[in-house]
C-alpha positions as a printed NumPy array, in Angstrom:
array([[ -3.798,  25.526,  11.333],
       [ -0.444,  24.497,  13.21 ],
       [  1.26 ,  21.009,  13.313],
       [  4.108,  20.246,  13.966],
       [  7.169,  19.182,  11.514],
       [ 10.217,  16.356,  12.06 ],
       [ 12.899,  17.043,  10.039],
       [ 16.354,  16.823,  10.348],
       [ 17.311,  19.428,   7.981],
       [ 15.752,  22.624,   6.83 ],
       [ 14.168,  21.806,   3.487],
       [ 11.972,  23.807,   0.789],
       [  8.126,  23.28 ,   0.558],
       [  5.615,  23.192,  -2.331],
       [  1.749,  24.038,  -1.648],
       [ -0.844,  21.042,  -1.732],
       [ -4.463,  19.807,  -0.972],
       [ -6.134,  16.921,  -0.009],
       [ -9.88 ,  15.95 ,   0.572],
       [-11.551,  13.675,   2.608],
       [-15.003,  11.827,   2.284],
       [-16.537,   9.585,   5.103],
       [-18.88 ,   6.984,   3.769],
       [-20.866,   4.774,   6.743],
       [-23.365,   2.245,   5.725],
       [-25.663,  -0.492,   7.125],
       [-24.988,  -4.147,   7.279],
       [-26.17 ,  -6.59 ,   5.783],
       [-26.991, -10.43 ,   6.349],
       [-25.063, -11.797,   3.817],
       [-21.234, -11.438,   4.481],
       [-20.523, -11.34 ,   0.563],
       [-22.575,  -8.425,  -0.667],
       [-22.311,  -4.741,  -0.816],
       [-22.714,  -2.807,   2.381],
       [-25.116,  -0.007,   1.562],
       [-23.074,   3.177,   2.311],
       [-24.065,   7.176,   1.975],
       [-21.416,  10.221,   1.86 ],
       [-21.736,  11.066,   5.285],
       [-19.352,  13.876,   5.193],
       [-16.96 ,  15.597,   2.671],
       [-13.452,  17.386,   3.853],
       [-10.521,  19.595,   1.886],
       [ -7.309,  19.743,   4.369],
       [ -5.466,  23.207,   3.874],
       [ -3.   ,  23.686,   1.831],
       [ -0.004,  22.159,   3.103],
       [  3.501,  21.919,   2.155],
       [  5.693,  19.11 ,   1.935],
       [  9.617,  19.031,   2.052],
       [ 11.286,  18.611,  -1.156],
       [  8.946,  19.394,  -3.197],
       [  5.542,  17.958,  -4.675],
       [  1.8  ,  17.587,  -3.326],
       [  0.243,  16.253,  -0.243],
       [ -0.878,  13.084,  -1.879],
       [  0.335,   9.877,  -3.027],
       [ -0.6  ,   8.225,   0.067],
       [ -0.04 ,   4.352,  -0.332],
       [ -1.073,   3.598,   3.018],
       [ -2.858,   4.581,   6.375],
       [ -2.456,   2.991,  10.27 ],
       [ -4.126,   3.73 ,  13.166],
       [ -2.05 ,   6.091,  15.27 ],
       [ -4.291,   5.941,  18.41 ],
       [ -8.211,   5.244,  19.836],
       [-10.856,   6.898,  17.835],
       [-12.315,   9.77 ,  19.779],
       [-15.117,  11.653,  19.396],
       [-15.902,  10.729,  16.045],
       [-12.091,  11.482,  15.305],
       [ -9.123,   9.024,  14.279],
       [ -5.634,  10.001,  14.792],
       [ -3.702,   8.132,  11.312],
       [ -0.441,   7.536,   9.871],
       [  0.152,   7.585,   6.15 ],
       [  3.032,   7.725,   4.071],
       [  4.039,   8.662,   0.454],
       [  5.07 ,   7.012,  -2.426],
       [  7.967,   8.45 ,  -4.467],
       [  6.427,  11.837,  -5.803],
       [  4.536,  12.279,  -8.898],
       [  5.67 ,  10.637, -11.919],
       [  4.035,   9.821, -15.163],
       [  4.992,   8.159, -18.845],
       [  6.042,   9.373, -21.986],
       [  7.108,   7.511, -25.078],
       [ 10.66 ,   8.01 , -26.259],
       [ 11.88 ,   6.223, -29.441],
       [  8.389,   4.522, -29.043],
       [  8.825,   2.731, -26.508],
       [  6.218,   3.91 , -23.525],
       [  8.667,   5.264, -20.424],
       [  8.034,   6.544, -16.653],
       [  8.935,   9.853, -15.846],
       [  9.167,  11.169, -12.389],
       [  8.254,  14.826, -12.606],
       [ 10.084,  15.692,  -9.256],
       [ 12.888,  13.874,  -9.093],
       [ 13.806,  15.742,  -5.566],
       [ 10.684,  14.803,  -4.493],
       [ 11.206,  13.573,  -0.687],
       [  8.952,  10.456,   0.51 ],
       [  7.196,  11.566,   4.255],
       [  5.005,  10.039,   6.924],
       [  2.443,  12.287,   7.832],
       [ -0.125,  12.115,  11.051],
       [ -3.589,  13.445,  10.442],
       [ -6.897,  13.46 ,  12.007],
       [ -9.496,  12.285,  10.234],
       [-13.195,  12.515,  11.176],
       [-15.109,   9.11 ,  11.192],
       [-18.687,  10.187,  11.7  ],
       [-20.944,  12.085,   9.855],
       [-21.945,  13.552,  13.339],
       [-18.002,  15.34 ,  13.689],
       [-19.571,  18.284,  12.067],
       [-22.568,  18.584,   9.75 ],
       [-21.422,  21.083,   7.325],
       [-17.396,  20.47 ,   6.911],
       [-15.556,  18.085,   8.577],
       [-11.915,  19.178,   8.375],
       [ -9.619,  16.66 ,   7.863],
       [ -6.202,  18.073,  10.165],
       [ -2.458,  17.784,   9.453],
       [ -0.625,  17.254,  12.953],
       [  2.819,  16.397,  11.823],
       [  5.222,  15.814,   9.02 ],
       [  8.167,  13.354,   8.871],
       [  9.868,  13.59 ,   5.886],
       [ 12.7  ,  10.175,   5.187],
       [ 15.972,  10.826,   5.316],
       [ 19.032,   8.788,   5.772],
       [ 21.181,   8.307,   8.833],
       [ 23.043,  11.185,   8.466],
       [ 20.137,  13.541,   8.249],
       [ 20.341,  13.976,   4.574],
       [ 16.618,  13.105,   3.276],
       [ 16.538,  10.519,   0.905],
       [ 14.911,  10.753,  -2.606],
       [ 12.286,   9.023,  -5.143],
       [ 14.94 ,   7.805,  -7.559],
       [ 15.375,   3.997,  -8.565],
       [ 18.812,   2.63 ,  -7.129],
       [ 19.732,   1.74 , -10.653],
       [ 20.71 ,  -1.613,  -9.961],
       [ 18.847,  -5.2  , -10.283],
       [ 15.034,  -4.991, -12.134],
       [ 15.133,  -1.27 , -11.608],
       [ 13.476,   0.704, -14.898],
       [ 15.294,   3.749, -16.07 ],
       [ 13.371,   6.136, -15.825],
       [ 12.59 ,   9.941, -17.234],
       [ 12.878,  13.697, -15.886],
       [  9.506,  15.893, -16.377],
       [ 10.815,  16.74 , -20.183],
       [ 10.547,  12.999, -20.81 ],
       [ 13.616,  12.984, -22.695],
       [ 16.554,  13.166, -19.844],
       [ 17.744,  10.196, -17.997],
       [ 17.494,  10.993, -14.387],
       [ 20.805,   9.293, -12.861],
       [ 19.918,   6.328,  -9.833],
       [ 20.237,   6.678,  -6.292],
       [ 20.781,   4.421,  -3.666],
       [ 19.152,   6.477,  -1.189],
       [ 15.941,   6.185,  -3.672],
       [ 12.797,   4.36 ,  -2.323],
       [  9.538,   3.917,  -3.641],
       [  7.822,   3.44 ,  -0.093],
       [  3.884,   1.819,   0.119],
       [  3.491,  -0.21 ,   3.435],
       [  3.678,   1.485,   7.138],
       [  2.959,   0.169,  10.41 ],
       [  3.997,   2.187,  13.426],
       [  6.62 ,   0.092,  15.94 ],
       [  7.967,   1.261,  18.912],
       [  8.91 ,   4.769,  19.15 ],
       [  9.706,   4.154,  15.239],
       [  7.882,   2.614,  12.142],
       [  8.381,   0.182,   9.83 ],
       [  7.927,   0.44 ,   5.96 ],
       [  7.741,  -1.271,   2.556],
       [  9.476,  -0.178,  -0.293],
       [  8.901,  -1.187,  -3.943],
       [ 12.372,  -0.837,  -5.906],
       [ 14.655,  -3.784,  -4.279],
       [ 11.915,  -4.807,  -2.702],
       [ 12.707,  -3.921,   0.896],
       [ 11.787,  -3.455,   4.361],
       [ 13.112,   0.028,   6.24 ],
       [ 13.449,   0.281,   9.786],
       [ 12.86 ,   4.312,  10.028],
       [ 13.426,   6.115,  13.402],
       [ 10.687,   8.412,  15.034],
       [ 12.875,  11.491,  13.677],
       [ 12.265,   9.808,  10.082],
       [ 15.886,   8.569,   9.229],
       [ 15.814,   5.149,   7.862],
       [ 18.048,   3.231,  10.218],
       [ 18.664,   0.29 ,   8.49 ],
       [ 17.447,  -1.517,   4.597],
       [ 16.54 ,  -5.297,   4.335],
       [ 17.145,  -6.301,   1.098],
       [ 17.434,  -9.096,  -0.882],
       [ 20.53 , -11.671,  -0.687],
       [ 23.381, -10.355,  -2.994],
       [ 22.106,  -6.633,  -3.661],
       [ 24.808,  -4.457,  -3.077],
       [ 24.018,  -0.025,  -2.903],
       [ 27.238,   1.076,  -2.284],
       [ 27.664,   4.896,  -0.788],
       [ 23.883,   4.299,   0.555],
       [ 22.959,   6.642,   3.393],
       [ 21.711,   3.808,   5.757],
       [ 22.788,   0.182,   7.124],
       [ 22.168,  -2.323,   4.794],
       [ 21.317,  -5.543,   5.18 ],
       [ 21.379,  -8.469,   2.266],
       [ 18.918, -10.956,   3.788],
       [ 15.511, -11.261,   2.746],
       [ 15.661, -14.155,  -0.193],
       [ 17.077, -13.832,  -3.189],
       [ 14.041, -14.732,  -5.086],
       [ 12.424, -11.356,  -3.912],
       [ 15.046,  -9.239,  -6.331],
       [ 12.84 , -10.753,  -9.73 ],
       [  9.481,  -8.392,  -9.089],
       [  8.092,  -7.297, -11.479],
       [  8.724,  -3.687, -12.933],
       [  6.78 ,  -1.564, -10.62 ],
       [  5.423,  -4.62 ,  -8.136],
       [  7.56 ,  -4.918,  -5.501],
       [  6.094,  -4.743,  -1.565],
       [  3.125,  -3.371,  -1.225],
       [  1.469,  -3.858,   1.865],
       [  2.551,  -4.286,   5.523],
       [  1.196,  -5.725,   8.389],
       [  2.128,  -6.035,  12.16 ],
       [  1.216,  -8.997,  14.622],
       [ -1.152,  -7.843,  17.933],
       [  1.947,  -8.36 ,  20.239],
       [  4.109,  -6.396,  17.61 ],
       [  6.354,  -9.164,  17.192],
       [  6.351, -10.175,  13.454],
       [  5.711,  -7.957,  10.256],
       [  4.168,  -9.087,   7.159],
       [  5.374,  -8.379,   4.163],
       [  3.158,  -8.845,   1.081],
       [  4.176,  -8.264,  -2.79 ],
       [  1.834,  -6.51 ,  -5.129],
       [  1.655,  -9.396,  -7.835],
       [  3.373, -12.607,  -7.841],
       [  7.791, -12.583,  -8.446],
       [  9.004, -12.918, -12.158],
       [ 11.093, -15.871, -10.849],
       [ 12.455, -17.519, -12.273],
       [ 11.55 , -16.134, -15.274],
       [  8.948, -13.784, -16.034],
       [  5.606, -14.867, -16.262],
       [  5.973, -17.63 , -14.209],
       [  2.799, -17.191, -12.319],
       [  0.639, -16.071, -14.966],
       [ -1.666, -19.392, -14.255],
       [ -1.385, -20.067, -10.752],
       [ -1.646, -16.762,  -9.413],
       [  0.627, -17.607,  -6.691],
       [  2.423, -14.853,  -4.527],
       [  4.763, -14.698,  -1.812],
       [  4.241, -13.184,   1.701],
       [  7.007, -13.073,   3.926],
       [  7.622, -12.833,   7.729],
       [  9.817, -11.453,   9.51 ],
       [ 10.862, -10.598,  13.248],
       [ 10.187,  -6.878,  14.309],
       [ 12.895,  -6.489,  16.262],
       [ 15.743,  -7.55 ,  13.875],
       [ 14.035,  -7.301,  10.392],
       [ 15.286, -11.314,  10.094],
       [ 12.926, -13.379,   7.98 ],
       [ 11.151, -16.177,  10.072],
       [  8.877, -17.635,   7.542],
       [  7.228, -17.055,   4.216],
       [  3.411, -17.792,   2.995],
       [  1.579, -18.562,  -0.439],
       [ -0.574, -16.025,  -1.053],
       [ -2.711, -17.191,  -4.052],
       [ -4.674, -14.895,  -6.436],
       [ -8.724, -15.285,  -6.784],
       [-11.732, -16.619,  -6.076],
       [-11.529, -19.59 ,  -3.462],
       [-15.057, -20.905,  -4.647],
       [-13.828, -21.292,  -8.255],
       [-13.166, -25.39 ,  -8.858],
       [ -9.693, -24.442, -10.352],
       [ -8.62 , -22.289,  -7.553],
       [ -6.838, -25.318,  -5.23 ],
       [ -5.856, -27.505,  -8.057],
       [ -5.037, -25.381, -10.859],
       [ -4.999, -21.709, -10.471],
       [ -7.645, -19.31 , -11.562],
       [ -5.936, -15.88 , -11.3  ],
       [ -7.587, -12.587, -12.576],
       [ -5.958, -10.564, -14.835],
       [ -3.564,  -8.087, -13.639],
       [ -4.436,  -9.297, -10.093],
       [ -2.528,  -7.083,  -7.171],
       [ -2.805,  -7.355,  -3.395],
       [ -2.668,  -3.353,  -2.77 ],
       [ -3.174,  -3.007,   1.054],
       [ -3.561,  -4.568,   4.161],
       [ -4.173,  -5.222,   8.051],
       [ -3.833,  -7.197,  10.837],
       [ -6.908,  -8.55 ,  12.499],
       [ -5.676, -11.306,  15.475],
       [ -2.886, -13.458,  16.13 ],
       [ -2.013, -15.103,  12.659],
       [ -5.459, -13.146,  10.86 ],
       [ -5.122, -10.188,   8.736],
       [ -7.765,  -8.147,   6.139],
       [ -6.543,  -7.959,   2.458],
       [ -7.696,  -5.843,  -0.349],
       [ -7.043,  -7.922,  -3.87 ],
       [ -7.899,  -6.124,  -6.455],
       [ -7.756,  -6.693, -10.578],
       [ -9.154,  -5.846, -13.742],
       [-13.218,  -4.906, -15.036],
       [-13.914,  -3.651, -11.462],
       [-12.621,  -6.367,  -9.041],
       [-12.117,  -5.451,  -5.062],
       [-12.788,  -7.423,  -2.759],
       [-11.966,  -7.691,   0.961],
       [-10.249, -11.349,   2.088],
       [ -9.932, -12.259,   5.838],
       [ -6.478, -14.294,   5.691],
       [ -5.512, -16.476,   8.127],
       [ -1.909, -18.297,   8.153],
       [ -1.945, -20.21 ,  10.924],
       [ -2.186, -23.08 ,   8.801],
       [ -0.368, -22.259,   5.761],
       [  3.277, -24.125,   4.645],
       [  6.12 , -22.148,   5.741],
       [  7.926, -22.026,   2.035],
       [ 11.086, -20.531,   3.283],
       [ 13.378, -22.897,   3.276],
       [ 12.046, -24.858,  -0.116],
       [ 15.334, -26.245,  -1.555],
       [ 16.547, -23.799,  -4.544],
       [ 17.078, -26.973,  -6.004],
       [ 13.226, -27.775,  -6.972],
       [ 11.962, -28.003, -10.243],
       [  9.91 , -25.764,  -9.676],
       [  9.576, -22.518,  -8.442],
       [  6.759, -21.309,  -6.324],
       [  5.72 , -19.169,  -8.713],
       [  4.932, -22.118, -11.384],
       [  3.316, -24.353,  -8.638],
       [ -0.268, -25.376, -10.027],
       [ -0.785, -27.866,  -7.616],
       [ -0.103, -26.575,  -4.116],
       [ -1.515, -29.558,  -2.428],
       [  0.586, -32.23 ,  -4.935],
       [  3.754, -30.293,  -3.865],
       [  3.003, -30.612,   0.137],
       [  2.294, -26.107,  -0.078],
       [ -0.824, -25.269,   2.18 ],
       [ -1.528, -21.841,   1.083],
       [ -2.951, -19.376,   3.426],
       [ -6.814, -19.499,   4.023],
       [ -9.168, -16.915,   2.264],
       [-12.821, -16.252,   3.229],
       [-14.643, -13.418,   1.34 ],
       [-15.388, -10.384,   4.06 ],
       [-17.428,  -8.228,   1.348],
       [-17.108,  -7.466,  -2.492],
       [-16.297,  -3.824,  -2.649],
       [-17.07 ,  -3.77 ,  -7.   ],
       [-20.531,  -1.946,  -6.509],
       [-18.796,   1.149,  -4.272],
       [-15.913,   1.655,  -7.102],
       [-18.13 ,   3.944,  -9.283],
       [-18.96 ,   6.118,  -6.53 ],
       [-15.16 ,   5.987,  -5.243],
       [-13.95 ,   6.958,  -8.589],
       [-16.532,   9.706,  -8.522],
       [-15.534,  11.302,  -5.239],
       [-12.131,  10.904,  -6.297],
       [-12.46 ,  12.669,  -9.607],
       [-15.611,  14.761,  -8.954],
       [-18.06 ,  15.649, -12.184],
       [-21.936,  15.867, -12.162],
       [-22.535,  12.019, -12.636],
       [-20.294,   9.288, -11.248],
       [-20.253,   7.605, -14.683],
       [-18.569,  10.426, -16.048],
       [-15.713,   9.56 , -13.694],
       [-13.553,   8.024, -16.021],
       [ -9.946,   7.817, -14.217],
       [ -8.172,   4.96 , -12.349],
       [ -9.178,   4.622,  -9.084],
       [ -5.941,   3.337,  -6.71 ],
       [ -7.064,   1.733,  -3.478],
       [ -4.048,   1.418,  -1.417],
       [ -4.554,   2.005,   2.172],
       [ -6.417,  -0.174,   4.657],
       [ -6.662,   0.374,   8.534],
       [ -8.805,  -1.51 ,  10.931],
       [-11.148,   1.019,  13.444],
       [-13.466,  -1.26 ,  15.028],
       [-14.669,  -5.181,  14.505],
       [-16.909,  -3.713,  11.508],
       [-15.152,  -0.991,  10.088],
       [-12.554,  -0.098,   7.679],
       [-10.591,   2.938,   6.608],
       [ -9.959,   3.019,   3.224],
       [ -7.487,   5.487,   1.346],
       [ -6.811,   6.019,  -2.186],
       [ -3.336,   7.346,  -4.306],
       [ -4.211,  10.092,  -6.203],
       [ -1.013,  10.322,  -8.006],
       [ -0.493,  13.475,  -6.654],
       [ -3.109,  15.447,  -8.67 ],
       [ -0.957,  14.232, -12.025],
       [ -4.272,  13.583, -14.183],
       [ -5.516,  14.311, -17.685],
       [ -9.182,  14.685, -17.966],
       [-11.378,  13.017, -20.106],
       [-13.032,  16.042, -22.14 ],
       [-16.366,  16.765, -21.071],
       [-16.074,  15.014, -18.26 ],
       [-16.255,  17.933, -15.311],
       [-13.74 ,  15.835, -13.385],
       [-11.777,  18.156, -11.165],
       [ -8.427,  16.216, -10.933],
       [ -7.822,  13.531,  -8.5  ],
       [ -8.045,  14.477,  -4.925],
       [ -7.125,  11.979,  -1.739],
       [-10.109,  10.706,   0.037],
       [-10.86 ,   8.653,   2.934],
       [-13.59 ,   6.249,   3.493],
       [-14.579,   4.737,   6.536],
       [-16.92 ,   1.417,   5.283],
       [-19.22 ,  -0.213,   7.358],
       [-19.511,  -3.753,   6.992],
       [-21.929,  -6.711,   6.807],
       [-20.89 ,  -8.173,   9.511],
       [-17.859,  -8.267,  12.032],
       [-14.251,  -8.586,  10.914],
       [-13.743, -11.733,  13.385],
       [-16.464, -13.602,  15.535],
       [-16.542, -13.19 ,  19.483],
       [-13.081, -11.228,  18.84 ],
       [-12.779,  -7.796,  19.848],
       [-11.096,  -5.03 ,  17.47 ],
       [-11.483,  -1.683,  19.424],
       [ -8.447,   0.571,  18.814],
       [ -6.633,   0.826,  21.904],
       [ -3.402,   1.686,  20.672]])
């Protein structure tokens, strides 16, 4: 196997493996229920080594990089911030990042999309590695910035305090743009403009965050509000426009703003959009959490526990695909359209009440965005969770499955990726899990993703 590698320094590499399953499936009539789906094909990339440190895996999100061909689709994914894991210090439970060199990289793979690619092993390619680094060419890092909501947070011996960077990201969203890429980052929250070589060009962040010394241009002016996330939940998922002229940015769970909490009842979180050519915010979007049916959803709130919005895609001019996901087993696939929706970004700071605490949208003059169920994706979990994990019976599959990558291959399929948390997993005794391993699945669905609208990739 050869690929090839951007990088603008020479850097150290650590071995790594990744699988890939295909699942296809027949529609259905009824837009709300399960596709049925089979393993159509399994894959295991080669080991490959990534810069700084750490396994191939992670990935917390995946975007079309070109037309599928022959049963193959060209991808881009990207990293989070390396392996990391908890430990309880002075009992109080604490994150530890177990490589704190670990550099964050966009990879491009080829991933096969039909079980016809190759009936006995379908092998899942690496073509090239981009590993992040700043704008001199120094890569940047995994490490909170240490400043705002950021946690403190553990080396491997879960005892020393790793010190903050602010060249530290905690990247999830990607979309390819230009001869560059755009991506979401958890920590400030913010939005990186990253050049095809990898270096991050510029950082939107919110108003009033300063990280002196950072390797990069910095720029305070996303809204304020966006600095309260909660610990871990910052942007998640990204999204560009057709004509590649706006990005969407969409938290993981709603703001602790004003204080925290706020939404526990209404569910309500913010996506915000901005131009793709200057990172400047244009508008912002409610994005409310749960089921549209329920009575309580428009006047009250009905949100699940521990809802999250964990990936996402665009689908047409002012449409996009959303995964929402929560507790006892809940995924489900929304079709979003804000064409519609209030543009909340210039509310007055000086209403009573914050977004967040809205119950009412329609008594405070807030349209949120529109929500209509593509497909319930509960049913597939077990079977996800078992070709994540492995062991002789998918019950026995015990560990957290992390959906966080969505791309869009056709007007009825999906590509789905998980995070495997870079193979950092404790087995359930007995079990026969193998450790978590990054799959793919490509899911048919009921029916198409818009009516009398085209989706071929022709990118």
């Amino acid at each position: 196997m050869t690929f090839s590698l951007r990088q603008p320094l020479a850097l150290a590499f650590v071995a790594a493996a990744v699988a890939v399953v295909v699942t296809t499936g027949a529609p259905r009539d009824d837009l709300s229920a399960l596709p049925i789906v089979r393993v159509a094909t399994m894959a295991a990339l080669p080991e490959t080594r990534l810069p700084g440190g750490g396994l191939l895996g992670g990935i917390s999100d995946v975007a079309v990089a070109g037309p599928e061909r022959d049963g193959w689709a060209d991808v881009w994914v990207i990293t989070d911030r390396g392996p990391n894991g908890t430990a309880d210090r002075d009992g109080v439970t604490r994150r530890t990042l177990l490589e704190p060199g670990f550099v964050p990289c966009i990879v491009r793979l080829s991933v096969p999309t039909s079980s016809s690619t190759n009936a006995d092993l379908a092998e899942a390619r690496v073509i090239e590695i981009i590993p992040l680094a700043g704008v001199s060419g120094r890569p940047v890092n995994g490490r909170p910035n240490g400043v705002g909501r950021d946690e403190p947070m553990l080396g491997a011996d879960g005892d020393t305090a790793l010190a903050a960077s602010a060249d530290g990201v905690d990247t999830e969203g990607l979309v390819p743009c230009g001869d560059g890429f755009w991506a979401a980052e958890e920590y400030r929250p913010s939005l990186l403009r990253i050049g095809a070589d990898g270096r991050i060009e510029e950082r939107h962040v919110p108003a009033d965050v300063r990280l002196p010394h950072a390797d990069t241009r910095v720029i305070a002016g996303l809204p304020a509000a966006y600095g309260d996330r909660r610990d871990n939940r910052g942007f998640e998922a990204l999204a560009a426009s057709p004509d590649g002229t706006r990005l969407y940015a969409l938290l993981q769970s709603p703001l602790d703003h004003p204080a925290p909490r706020a939404a526990k009842k209404t569910g309500n979180v913010r996506m915000l959009v901005v131009a793709a050519d200057t990172g400047r915010p244009i508008a912002e979007h409610v994005y409310r959490l749960g089921d549209p049916a329920d009575p309580d959803y428009h006047g009250r709130g009905c949100p699940p526990d521990d809802g999250k919005l964990c990936a996402m895609a665009a689908l047409a001019d002012h449409q996009l695909v959303v995964l929402e996901q929560a507790d006892g087993g809940v995924a489900r696939l929304y079709r979003v359209t804000t064409a519609a929706a209030t543009d909340t970004l210039g509310r007055a700071a000086a209403e009573s009440t914050a977004i967040e605490g809205v119950r009412d949208l329609a008594a405070a003059g807030i349209e949120p965005v529109g929500k209509e169920l593509i497909a319930d994706l509960g049913p597939l979990l077990e079977r996800m969770r078992h070709d994540v994990f492995g062991g002789g019976d998918p019950a026995t599959a015990k560990g957290k499955l992390k959906l966080e990558g969505l791309a869009v291959l056709d007007d009825q399929r999906l590509l789905l990726v998980n995070d495997n948390d870079f193979g950092v997993h404790e087995p359930r005794p007995g079990s026969g899990a193998t450790g978590p391993r990054t799959c793919f699945w490509v899911v048919s669905l009921p029916g198409p993703l818009l009516a009398d609208h085209d989706l071929t990739t022709s990118q």
